[in-house]
C-alpha positions as CSV (number, residue, x, y, z in Angstrom):
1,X,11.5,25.5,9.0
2,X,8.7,23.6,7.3
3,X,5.4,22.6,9.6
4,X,5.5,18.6,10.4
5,X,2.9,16.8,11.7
6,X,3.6,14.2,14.3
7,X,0.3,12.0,14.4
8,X,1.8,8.4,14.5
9,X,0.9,7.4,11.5
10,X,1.2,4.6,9.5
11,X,2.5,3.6,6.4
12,X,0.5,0.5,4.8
13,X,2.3,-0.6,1.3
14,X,1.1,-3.3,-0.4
15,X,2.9,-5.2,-3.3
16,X,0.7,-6.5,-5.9
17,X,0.3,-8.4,-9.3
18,X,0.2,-5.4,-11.9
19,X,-3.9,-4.5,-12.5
20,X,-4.6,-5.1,-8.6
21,X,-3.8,-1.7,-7.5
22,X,-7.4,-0.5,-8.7
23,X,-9.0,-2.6,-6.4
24,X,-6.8,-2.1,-3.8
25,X,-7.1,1.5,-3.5
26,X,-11.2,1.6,-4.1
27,X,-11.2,-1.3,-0.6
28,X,-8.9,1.1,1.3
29,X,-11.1,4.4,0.5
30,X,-14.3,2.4,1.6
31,X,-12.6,1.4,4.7
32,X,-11.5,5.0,5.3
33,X,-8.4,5.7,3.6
34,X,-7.9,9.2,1.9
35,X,-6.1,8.1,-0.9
36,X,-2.4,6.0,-2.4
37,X,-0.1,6.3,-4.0
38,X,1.3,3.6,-6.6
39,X,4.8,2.9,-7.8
40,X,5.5,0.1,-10.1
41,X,8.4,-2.7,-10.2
42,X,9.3,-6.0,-11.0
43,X,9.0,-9.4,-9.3
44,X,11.5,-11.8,-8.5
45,X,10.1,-14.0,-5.3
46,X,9.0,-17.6,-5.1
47,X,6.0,-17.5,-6.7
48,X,6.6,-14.7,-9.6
49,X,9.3,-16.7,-11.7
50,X,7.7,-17.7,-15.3
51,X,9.7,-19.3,-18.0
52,X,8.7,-17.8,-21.8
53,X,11.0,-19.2,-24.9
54,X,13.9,-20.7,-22.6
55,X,14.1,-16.4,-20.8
56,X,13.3,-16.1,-17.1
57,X,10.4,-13.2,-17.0
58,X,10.0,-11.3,-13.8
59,X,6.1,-10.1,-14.0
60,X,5.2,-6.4,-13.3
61,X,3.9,-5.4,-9.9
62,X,2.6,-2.6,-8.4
63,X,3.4,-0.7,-5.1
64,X,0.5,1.3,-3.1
65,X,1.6,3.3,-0.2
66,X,-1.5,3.9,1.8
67,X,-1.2,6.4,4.4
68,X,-3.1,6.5,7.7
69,X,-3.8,7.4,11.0
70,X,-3.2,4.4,13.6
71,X,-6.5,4.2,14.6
72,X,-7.8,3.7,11.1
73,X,-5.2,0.7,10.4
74,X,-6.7,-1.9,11.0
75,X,-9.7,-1.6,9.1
76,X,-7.9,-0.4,6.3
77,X,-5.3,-2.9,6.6
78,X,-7.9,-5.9,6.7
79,X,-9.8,-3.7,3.7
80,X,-6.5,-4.3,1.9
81,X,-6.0,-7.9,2.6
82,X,-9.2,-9.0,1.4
83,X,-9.3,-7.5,-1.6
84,X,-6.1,-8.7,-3.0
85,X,-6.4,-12.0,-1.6
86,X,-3.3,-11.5,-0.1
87,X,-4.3,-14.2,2.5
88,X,-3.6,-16.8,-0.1
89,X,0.2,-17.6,-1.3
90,X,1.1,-15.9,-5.0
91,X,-1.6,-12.6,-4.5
92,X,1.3,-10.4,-2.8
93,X,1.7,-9.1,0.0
94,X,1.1,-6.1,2.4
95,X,3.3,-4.6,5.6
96,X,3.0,-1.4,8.1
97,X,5.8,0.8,8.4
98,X,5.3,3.3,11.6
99,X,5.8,7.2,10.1
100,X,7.7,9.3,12.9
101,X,6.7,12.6,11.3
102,X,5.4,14.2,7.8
103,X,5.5,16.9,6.5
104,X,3.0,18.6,3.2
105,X,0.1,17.0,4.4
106,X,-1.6,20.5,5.1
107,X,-5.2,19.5,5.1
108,X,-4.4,17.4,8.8
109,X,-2.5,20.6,9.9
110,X,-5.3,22.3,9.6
111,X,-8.2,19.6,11.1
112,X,-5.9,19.0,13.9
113,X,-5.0,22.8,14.9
């Protein structure tokens, strides 16, 4: 059986215009993160439609899932916010998932034994 960890974590991801991710990641390591990871995908909300030559084009985004300890959220999470603007409509947009357990994250095995 693999080792788990069962720390109540949190999962922050944040859904951002392609090129924000950058400066998403370097707010949430100053604010304490240890790192993210980004995915990337394709718009289709309210604010993300643009018309080009009569074609409807869905603009690039990028995912960062942000992992984190609950009592780090908040900071983090307000780290997040600020630097993508996401307080103001058409910047994105960011949401906490709670993590029941984990597994492979051996460095808090081993700070937490």
């Amino acid at each position: 059986m693999n080792e788990s960890v069962s720390l109540k974590q949190k999962l922050i991801i944040t859904i951002v215009k392609k090129g924000v991710a950058k400066i998403i990641i370097k707010a949430s390591k100053q604010a304490g993160a240890e790192g993210a990871t980004v995915l990337f995908g394709t718009g289709t909300g309210v604010h993300e439609a643009k018309r080009i030559f009569f074609l409807d084009m869905d603009p690039e985004k990028e995912v960062v899932f942000t992992l984190t300890t609950k009592e780090a959220l908040n900071q983090i999470l307000d780290a997040i916010v600020g630097a993508g603007k996401l307080n103001k409509p058409g910047n994105g947009i960011t949401f906490v998932i709670d993590i029941k357990k984990t597994a492979g994250i051996v460095h808090l095995l081993r700070k937490n034994a």
